[in-house]
TORKOL-942761 format. One line per field, with one value per residue (C-alpha): residue in one letter; chain; z, x, y. Coordinates in steps of 0.5 Angstrom, whole numbers, plus 500, padded with zeros to 3 digits. Example, Ala and Ser with C-alpha at 12.3 -4.5 7.8 and 13.67 -1.06 7.14 Angstrom:
// TORKOL-942761
code = A_S
unit = A_A
w = 516_514
u = 525_527
v = 491_498
This chain:
// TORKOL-942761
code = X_X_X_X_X_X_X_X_X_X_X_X_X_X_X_X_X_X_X_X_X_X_X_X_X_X_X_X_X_X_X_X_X_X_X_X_X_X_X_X_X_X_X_X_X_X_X_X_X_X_X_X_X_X_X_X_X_X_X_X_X_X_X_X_X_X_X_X_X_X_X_X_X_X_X_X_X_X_X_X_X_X_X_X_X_X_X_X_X_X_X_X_X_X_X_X_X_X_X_X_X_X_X_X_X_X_X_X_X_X_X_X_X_X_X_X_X_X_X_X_X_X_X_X_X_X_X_X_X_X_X_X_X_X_X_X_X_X_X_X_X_X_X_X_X_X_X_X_X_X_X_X_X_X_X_X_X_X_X_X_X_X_X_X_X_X_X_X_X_X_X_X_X_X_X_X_X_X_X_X_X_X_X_X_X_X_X_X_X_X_X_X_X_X_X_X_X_X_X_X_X_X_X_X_X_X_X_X_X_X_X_X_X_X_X_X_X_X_X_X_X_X_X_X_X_X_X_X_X_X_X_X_X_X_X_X_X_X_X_X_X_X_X_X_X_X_X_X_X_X_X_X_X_X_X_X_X_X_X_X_X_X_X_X_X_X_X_X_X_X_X_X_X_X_X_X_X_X_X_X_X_X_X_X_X_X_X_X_X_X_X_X_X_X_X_X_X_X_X_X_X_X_X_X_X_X_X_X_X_X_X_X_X_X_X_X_X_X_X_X_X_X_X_X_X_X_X_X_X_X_X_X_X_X_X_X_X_X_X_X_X_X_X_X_X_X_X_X_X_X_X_X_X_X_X_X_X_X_X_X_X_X_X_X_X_X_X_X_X_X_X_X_X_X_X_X_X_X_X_X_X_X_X_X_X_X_X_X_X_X_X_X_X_X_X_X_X_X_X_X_X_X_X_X_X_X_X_X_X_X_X_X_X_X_X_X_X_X_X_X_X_X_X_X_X_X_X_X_X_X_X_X_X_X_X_X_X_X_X_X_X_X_X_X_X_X_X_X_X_X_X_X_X_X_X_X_X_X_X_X_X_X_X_X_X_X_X_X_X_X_X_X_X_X_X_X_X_X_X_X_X_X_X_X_X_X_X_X_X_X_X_X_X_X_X_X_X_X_X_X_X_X_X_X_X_X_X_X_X_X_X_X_X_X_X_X_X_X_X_X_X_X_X_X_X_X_X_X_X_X_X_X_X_X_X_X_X_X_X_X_X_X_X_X_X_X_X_X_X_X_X_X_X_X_X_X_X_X_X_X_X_X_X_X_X_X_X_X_X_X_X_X_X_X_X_X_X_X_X_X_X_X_X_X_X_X_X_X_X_X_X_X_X_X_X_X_X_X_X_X_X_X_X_X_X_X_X_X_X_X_X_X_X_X_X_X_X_X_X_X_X_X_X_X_X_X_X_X_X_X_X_X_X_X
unit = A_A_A_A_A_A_A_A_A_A_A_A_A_A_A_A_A_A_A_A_A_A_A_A_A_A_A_A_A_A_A_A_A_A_A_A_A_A_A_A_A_A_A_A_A_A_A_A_A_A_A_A_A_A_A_A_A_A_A_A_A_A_A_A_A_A_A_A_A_A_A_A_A_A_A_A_A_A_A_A_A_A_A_A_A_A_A_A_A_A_A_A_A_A_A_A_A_A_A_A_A_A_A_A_A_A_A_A_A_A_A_A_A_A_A_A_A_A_A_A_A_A_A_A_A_A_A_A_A_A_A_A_A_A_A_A_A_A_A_A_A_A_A_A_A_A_A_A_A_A_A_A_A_A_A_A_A_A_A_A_A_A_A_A_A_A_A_A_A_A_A_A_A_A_A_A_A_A_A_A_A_A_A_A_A_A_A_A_A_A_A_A_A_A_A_A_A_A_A_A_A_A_A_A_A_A_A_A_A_A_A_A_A_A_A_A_A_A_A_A_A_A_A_A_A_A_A_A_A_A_A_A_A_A_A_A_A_A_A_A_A_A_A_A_A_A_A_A_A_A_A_A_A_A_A_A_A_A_A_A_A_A_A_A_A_A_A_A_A_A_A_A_A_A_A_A_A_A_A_A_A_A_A_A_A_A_A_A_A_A_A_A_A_A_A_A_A_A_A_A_A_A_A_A_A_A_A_A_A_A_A_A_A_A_A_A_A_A_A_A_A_A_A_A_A_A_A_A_A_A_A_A_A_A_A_A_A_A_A_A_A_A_A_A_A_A_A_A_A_A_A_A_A_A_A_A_A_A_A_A_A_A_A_A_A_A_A_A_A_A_A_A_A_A_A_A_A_A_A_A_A_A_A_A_A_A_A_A_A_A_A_A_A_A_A_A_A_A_A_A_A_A_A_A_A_A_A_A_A_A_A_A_A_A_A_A_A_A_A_A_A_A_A_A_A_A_A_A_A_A_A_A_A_A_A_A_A_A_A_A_A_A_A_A_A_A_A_A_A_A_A_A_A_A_A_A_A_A_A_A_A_A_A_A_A_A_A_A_A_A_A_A_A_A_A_A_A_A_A_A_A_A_A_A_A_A_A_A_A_A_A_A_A_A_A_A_A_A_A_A_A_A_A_A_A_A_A_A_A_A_A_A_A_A_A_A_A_A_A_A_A_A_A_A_A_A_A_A_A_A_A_A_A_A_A_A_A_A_A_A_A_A_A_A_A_A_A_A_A_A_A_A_A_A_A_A_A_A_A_A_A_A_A_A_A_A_A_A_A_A_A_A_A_A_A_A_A_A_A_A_A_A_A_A_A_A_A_A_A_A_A_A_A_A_A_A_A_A_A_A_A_A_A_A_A_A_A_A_A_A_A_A_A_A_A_A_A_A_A_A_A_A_A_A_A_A_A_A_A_A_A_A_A_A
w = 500_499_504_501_495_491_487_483_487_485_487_484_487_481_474_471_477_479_481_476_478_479_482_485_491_494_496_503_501_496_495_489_487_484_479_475_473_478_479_477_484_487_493_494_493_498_503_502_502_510_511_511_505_503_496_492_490_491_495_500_504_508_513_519_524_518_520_517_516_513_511_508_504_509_516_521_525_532_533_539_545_543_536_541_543_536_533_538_538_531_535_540_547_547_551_555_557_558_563_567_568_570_575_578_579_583_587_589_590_596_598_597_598_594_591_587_586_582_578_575_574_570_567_565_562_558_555_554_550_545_545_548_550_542_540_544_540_534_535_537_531_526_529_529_522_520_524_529_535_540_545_540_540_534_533_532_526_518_514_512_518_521_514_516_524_520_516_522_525_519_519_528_528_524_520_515_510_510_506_504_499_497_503_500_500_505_506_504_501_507_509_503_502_510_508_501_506_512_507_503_511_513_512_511_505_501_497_495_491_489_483_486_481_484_490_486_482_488_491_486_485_482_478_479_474_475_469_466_473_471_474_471_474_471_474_473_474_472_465_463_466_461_455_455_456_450_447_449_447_441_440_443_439_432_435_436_429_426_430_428_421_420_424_420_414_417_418_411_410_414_410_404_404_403_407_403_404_412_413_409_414_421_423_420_423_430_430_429_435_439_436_437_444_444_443_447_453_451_456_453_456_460_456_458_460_455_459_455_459_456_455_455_453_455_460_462_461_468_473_480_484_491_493_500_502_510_513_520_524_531_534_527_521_514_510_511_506_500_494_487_480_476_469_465_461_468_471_478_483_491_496_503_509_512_515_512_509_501_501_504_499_493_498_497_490_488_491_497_502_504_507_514_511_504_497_492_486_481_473_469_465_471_469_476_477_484_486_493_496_500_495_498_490_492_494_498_497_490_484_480_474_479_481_474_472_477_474_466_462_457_459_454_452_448_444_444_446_450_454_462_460_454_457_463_460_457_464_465_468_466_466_471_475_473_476_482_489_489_496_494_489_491_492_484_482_486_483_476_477_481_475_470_473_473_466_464_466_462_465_463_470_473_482_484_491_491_484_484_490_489_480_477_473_466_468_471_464_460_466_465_458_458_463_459_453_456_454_461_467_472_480_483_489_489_493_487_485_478_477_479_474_468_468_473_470_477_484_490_496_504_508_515_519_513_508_502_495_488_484_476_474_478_484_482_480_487_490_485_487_495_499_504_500_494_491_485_480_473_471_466_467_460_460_461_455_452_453_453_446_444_441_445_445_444_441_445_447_443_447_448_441_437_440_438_432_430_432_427_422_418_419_416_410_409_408_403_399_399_396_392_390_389_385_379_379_377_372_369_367_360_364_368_361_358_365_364_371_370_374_371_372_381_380_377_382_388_386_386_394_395_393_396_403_403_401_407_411_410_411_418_420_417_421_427_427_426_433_436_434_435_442_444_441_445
u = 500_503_504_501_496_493_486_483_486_484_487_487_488_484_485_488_488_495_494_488_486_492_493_500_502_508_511_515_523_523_527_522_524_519_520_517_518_517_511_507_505_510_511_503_503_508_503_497_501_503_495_497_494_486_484_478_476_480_481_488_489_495_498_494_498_504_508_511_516_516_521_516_519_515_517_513_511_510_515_520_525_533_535_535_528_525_529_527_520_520_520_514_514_522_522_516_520_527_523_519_525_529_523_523_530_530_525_528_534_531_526_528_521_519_514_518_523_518_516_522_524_517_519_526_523_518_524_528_522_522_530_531_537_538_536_539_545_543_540_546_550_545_545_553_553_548_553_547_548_544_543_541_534_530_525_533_535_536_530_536_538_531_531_536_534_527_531_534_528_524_531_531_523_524_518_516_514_520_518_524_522_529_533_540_539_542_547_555_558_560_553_551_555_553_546_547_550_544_539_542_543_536_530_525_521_523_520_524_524_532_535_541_543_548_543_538_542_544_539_533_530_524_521_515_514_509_506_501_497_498_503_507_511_518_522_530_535_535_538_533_528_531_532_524_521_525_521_515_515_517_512_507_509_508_501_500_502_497_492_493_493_487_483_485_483_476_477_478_472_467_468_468_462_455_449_446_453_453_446_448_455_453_457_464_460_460_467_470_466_469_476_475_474_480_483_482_483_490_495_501_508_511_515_524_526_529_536_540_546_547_554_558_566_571_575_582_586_587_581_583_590_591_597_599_592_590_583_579_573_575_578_577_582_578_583_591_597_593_595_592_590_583_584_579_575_576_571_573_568_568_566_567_563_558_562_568_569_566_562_567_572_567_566_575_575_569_573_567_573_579_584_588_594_596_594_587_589_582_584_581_574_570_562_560_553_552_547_546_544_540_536_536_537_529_524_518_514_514_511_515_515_517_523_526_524_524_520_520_516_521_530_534_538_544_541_534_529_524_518_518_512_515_522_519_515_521_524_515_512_505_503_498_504_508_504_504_508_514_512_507_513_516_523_524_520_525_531_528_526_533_537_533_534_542_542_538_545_550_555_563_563_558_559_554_553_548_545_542_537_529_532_529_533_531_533_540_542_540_544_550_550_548_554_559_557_559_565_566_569_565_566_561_559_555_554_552_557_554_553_561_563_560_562_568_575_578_577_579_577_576_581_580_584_585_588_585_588_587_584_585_577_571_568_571_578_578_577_581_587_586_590_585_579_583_577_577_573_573_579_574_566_563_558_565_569_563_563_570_572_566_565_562_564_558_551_550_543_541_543_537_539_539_532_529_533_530_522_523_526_519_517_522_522_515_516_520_518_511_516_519_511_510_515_515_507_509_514_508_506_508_507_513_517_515_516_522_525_528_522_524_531_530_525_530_536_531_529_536_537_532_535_541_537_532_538_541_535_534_541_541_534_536_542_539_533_538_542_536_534_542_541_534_535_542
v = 500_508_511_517_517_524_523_528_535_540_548_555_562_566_564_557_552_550_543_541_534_531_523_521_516_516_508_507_509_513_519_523_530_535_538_544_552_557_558_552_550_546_549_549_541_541_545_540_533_536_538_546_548_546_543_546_539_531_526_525_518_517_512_512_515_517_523_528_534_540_545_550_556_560_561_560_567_564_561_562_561_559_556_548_550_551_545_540_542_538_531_529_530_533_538_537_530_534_539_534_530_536_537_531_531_538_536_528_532_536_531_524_520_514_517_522_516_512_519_519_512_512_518_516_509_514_518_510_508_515_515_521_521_518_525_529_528_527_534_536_533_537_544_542_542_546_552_553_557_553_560_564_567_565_571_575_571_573_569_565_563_562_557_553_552_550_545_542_541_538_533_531_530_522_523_517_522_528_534_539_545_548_545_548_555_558_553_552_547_543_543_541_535_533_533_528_524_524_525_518_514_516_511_516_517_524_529_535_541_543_546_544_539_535_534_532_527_524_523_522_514_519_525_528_533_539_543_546_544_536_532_526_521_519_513_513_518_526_526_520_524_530_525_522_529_532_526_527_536_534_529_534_540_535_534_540_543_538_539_546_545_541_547_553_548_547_555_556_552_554_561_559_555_557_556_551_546_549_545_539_538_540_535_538_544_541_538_544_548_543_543_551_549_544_550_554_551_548_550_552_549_556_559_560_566_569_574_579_582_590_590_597_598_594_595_595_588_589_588_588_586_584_585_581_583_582_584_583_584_585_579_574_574_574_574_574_575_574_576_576_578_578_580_582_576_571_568_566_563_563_558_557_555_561_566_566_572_571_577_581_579_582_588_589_587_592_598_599_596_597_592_593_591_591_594_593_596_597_596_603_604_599_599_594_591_587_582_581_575_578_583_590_594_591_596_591_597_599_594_590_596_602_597_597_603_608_612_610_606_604_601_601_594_594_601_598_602_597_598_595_591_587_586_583_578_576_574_571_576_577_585_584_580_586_591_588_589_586_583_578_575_567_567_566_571_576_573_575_581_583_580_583_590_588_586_593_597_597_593_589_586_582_581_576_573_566_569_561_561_559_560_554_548_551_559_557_553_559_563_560_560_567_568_563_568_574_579_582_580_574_574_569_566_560_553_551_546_544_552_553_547_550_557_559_558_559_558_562_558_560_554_557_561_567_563_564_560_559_553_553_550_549_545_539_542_544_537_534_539_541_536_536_534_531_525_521_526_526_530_534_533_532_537_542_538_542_549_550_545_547_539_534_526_525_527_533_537_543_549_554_559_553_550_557_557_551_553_559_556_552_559_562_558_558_565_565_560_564_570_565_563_570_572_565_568_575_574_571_577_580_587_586_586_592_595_601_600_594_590_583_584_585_580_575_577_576_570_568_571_566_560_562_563_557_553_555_554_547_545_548_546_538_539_542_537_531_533_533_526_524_526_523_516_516
């Protein structure tokens, strides 16, 4: 029996509904993965499975006496005490137990009369029997890892920290279901790798929402994929998943092409055709009454983001230089004797435990501060943009538009003049969405607006700190392609070691006490180089022998300009062969002869070009669509 199953849920806030009738089940030992765009509905889902958020319609059955943790997106207000007591409170009985034991074992002490002698034996077999003194450790163990301060208050925490208490409550109270919605935000590298290694020890059920790819490859024996208000259900690892659902569009799109086509005949007919003919085929007349409506309540897939970083001039070949650079707050040293070069074109990545000093060291290479000891030279003709994780460019009391704006109705990329609204949409904002508060958006929608508001300015160094936070998979891909694209200069941090793989050329790492060191490559290149983390990886991921040969060793994915190159090119070739058409149609005109300015003369120069272009046209579609195929069937 599931330990969980869905039937016909139903949910909508206003408009199309999120979850459309959907039906799922969950087994016992599975880590499932739930995949989807930003705002389909995948944290809502999570919500109703843990009994937080009521469906429209459907049913829901569980275990009886099934148990589950949540780590939700949002933060419970009511929540307070110390960091220990919020995180403890995740398991039954905890603290009450600690409490009543410690009571009795005051009160026996000043009093040693049997009846409270058997009052704490009793209590002691209860806690026996729930494996306090078990937890009691494990908690300690959890809060260690996740660099939690016990004694903390919570209500005082940032909403990053208080994410990351909550994430060790969810993972202390052994549920039989275990709900973690974006567990990785917030935490370091470190405590990443600890909680792959938790989460593949633990005995408990999973169901997750990450776009930390490692993670979810690791860790996944299940997709679920939400889209469209639809849910599916894939088996396998993530890159199966990838290549059948490339399948199943593709197919989708042939289908729907068809489809279409035979509507627009239908169309055709129904306006060419006189009353007499309309009455004798109310049958054809009816199906495409229905077709119209088939139509109509199709559900387009989400469209990509579609980025666009505006460029300004270069700058100077040298971008920054550290030379025997040392910085502390108060008692504890950030960085010592640390001396560097960043020259214009670097890509270069930052990683280290929370606290070590990553945003420090961006605040020194942008000039904002200055070092206690040494130099930080900056090179000539500068133009920085800065993403902070934390989102203050952001104003919660303006709408998305006034965001970007300030004021205007139109931003200019690359020399283009574009209104708000249309370049918002290319980064999937509605016009009612982008006239909306910003403090209604989810996480991801934040990052999208932050990004589109950095990408408007004219920039030839990009400094992003956690830019991969709440992003889906789909708008991280497009990301790193577009930042693989980008002719300026890249600093980066990110805890996202398949996002650091992909686009850094090196790697400057916090090692403790101060000392900072440079690594040629990426994630794995650290690992591979760095005495203390030295694994066995491979020496170049696939995906990077990519990017930088610019060749695969095998059949490789279309990057996101080729697919929309291949999705315009039947349209474009339609367009010409009907020019084309056109044209073999004048030239059948003897007026055309007779004509002074030499019409046949153009007439028959242009019938060249488009030889010339429809030519080319099908050579890049036939190639274009043979990768494609190449690439599903392997």
């Amino acid at each position: 029996m599931a330990l969980i199953s869905l039937q016909d849920i139903s949910l909508s806030f206003g408009g199309l509904p999120i979850l459309d009738r959907i039906s799922m089940q969950i087994e016992a030992g599975e880590r499932v993965c739930l995949v989807g765009r930003n705002g389909e509905g995948k944290s809502s889902l999570m919500r109703v499975i843990a009994g937080k958020q009521p469906t429209d319609s459907g049913r829901i059955m569980r275990q009886q006496g099934m148990k589950i943790g949540l780590l939700d997106q949002e933060v419970e207000a009511s929540l307070e005490g110390t960091v220990y007591s919020v995180v403890a409170g995740g398991v039954d009985r905890f603290m009450a137990l600690l409490d009543q034991h410690r009571d009795v074992s005051s009160h026996l002490a000043e009093n040693g009369s049997e009846s409270l002698l058997a009052d704490l034996a009793a209590v002691e077999h209860e806690m026996e029997t729930a494996s306090i003194w078990q937890m009691r450790q494990q908690i300690e163990t959890v809060l260690s890892r996740l660099q939690l301060d016990p004694d903390r208050n919570f209500v005082e925490l940032s909403g990053g920290m208080k994410r990351r208490v909550m994430l060790a409550r969810a993972l202390v109270c052994h549920p039989d279901l275990l709900l973690l919605d974006e567990p990785t935000n917030h935490l370091d590298i470190d405590s990443i790798t600890w909680l792959e290694e938790f989460l593949l020890a633990s005995s408990c059920t999973l169901l997750f929402v990450t776009h930390d790819r490692d993670l979810l490859k690791k860790l996944a024996t299940r997709i679920l994929d939400l889209e469209r208000g639809s849910i599916s259900s894939w088996p396998g690892d993530y890159n199966t998943y990838l290549r059948r659902k490339e399948e199943l569009l593709a197919a989708e799109s042939r289908r729907h092409a068809r489809f279409d086509k035979k509507l627009a005949q239908e169309e055709t007919w129904v306006r060419q055709g006189i009353k007499a003919r309309r009455t004798r085929n109310e049958g054809r007349v009816r199906a495409l009454i229905e077709m119209r409506r088939q139509h109509q309540v199709r559900r387009q897939q989400v469209g990509n983001v579609r980025m666009e970083i505006t460029g300004a001039g270069l700058s100077g070949k040298l971008v920054a230089v550290l030379e025997d650079v040392s910085l502390s707050y108060g008692d504890h040293l950030v960085i010592r004797n640390f001396s560097g070069t960043v020259l214009r074109g670097d890509r270069i990545g930052i990683i280290g435990p929370n606290g070590a000093g990553k945003t420090t060291l961006l605040r020194l290479l942008l000039g904002d501060l200055r070092p206690d000891a040494g130099q930080v030279r900056l090179g000539t003709n500068l133009l920085p943009v800065y993403f902070d994780q934390q989102r203050a460019q952001l104003d919660d009391m303006k709408t998305v538009v006034d965001n970007l704006g300030d004021g205007s109705d139109f931003v200019e990329i690359n020399g283009r003049r574009r209104h708000i609204i249309g370049y918002l949409r290319d980064f999937l904002f509605t016009p009612d969405r982008a006239r909306s508060p910003i403090s209604i958006l989810s996480g991801g929608e934040r990052n999208r607006l932050l990004l589109a508001k950095l990408f408007a300015r004219p920039s030839n160094v990009l400094v992003l700190d956690e830019p991969t936070n709440d992003l889906d998979i789909e708008t991280l891909e497009l990301l790193e392609e577009l930042l693989m694209e980008y002719n300026g200069t890249v600093l980066v941090v990110s805890h996202d070691r398949a996002f650091l793989n992909n686009i850094v050329t090196s790697t400057l790492v916090f090692e403790g006490e101060g000392l900072l060191q440079e690594y040629a490559g990426g994630y794995d290149d650290w690992l591979r180089q760095s005495p203390v983390h030295r694994k066995k990886v491979p020496l170049v991921r696939e995906e990077r022998k990519e990017r930088i040969k610019g060749q695969a060793a095998g059949p490789r994915k279309l990057t996101f300009k080729e697919s929309r190159e291949l999705e315009k090119l039947p349209g474009r070739i339609e367009t010409l062969e009907q020019e084309q058409k056109l044209l073999y149609e004048a030239m059948t005109d003897e007026s055309l002869y007779r004509d002074k300015g030499n019409g046949a003369a153009r007439a028959g120069t242009r019938l060249g070009e488009l030889e010339q272009l429809l030519q080319e046209a099908y050579s890049r579609w036939e190639e274009l669509e043979s990768r494609r195929e190449e690439y599903l069937r392997k």
